[in-house]
C-alpha positions as CSV (number, residue, x, y, z in Angstrom):
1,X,0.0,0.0,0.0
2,X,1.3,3.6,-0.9
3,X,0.6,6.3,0.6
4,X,-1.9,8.0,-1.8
5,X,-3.8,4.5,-1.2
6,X,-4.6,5.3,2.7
7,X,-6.0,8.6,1.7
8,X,-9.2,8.7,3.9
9,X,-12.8,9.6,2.7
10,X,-12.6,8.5,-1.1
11,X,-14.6,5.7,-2.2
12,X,-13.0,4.4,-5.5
13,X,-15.1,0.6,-5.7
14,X,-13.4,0.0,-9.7
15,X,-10.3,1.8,-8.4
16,X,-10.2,4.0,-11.2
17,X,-8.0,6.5,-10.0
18,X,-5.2,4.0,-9.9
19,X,-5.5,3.3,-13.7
20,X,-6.4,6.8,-14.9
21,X,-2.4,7.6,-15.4
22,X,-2.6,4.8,-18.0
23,X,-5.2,5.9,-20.0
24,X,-3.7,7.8,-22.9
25,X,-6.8,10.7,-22.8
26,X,-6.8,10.8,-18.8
27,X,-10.3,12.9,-18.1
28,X,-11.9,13.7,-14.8
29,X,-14.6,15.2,-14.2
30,X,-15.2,17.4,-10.7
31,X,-18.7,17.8,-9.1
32,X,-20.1,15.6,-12.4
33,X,-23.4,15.0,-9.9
34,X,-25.8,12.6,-12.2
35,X,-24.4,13.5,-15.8
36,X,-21.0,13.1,-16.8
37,X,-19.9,15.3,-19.8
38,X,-18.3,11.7,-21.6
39,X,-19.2,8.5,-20.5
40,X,-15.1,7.8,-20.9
41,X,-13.9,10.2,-17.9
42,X,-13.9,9.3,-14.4
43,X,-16.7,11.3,-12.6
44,X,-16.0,12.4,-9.2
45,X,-18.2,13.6,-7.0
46,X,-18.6,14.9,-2.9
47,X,-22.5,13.1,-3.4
48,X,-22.7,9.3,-4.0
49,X,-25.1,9.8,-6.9
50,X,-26.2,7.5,-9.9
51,X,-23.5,8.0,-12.3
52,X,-20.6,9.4,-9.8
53,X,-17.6,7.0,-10.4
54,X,-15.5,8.0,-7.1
55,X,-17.0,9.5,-4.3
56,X,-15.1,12.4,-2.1
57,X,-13.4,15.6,-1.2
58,X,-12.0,17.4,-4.8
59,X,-8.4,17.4,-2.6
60,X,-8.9,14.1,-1.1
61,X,-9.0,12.8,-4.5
62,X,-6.6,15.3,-6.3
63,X,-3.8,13.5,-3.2
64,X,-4.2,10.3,-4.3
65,X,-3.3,10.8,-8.3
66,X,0.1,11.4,-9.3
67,X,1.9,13.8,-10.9
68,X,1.5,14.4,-14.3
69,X,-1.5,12.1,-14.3
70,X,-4.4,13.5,-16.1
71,X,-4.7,14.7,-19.5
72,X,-8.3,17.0,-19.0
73,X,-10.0,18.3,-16.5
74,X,-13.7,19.0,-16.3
75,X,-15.9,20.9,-14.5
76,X,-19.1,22.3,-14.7
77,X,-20.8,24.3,-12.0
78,X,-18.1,23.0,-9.1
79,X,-15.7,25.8,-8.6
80,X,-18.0,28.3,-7.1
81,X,-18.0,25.3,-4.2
82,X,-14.7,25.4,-3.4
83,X,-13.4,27.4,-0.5
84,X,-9.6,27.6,-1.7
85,X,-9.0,28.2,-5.2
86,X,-5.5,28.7,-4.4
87,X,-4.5,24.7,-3.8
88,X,-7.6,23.6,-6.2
89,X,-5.2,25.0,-8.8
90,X,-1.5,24.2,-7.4
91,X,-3.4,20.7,-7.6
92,X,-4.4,21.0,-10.7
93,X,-1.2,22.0,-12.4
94,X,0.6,19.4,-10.5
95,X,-1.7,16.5,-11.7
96,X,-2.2,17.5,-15.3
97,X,0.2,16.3,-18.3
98,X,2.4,18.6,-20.4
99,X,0.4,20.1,-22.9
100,X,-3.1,19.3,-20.2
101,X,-6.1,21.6,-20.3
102,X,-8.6,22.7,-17.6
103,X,-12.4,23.1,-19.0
104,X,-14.2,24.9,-16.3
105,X,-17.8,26.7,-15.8
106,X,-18.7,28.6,-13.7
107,X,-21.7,30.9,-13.2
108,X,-21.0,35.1,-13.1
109,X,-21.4,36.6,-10.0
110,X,-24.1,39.0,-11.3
111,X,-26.4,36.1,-12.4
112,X,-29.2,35.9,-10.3
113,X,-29.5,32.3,-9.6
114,X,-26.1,32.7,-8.3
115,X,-26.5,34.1,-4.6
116,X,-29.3,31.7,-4.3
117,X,-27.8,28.7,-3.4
118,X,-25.9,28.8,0.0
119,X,-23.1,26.0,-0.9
120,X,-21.5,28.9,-3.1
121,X,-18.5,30.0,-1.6
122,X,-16.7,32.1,-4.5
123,X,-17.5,34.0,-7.0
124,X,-16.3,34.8,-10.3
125,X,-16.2,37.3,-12.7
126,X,-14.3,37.6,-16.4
127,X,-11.4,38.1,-14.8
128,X,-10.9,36.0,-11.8
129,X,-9.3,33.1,-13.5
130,X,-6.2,35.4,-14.9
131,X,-5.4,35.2,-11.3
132,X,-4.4,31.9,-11.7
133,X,-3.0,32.0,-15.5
134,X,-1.3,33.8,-17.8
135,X,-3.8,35.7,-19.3
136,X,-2.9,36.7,-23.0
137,X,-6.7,37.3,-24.0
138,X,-7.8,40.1,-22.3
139,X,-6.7,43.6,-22.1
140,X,-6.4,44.3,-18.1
141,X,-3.5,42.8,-16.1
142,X,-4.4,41.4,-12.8
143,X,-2.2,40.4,-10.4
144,X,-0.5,37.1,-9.1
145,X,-0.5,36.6,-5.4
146,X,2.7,34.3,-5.2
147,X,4.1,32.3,-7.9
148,X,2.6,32.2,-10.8
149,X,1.6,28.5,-12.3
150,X,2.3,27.7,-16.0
151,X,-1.6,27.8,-16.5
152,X,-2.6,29.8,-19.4
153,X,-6.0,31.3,-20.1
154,X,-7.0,30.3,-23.2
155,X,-10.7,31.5,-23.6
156,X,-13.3,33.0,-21.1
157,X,-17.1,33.5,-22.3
158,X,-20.0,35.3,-20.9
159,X,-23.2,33.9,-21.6
């Protein structure tokens, strides 16, 4: 047993984490709930719902894959959960590939649904992932608050 197998709180029954850094298009897929975006990723979710592959905390499970392990990242409607966006994306650039790509929505902070639901913890505006990237897309310059990760901001839409 390693130690990224005694990480406590994941539920992984077809151990799917363990052969994801095999797979030659490694996908996961964060706060999938009941629909997963490909029926080929591994669907993670804090809810044991119909569908969820691996059941647990986003850095529970992040700790037990490897570096360089995952080719994409998915999420849709799961960042605005997550208390510290800070480590959610140390994490995610230690886990992807060279060359790996995050795909992530997230609802603006001036839709109205948004400040309805009481599990959202951050909010996000056009610029609030340029924090965390190099941002060669848009025109302002935000700051980086420590070292910068080799992210890089490839497209943001407001719909």
């Amino acid at each position: 047993m390693t130690s990224r197998d005694a990480i406590p709180g994941v539920s992984d029954p077809r151990n799917l984490l363990a052969e994801l850094p095999d797979r030659e298009h490694a996908v996961i897929e964060f706060g999938c709930g009941t629909r997963k975006q490909s029926p080929d990723s591994v669907g993670v979710d804090a809810l044991a719902l119909p569908g969820v592959d691996v059941v647990g905390d986003v850095f529970h499970v992040l700790a037990k894959l490897p570096d360089a392990s995952l080719s994409e990242i998915r999420s849709s409607h799961f960042l605005e959960h997550v208390k510290d966006l800070g480590t959610l994306f140390d994490e995610f650039n230690r886990v992807l590939r060279p060359e790996g790509r995050i795909d992530a929505v997230v609802p603006h902070f001036a839709n109205p649904y948004f400040y309805s639901d009481p599990t959202h913890v951050q909010h996000f505006g056009l610029y609030t992932l340029s924090y965390f990237a190099r941002d060669p897309i848009h025109r302002r310059v935000v700051p980086h608050y420590g070292e910068p990760l080799p992210l890089v901001l490839v497209r943001a839409d407001l719909r």
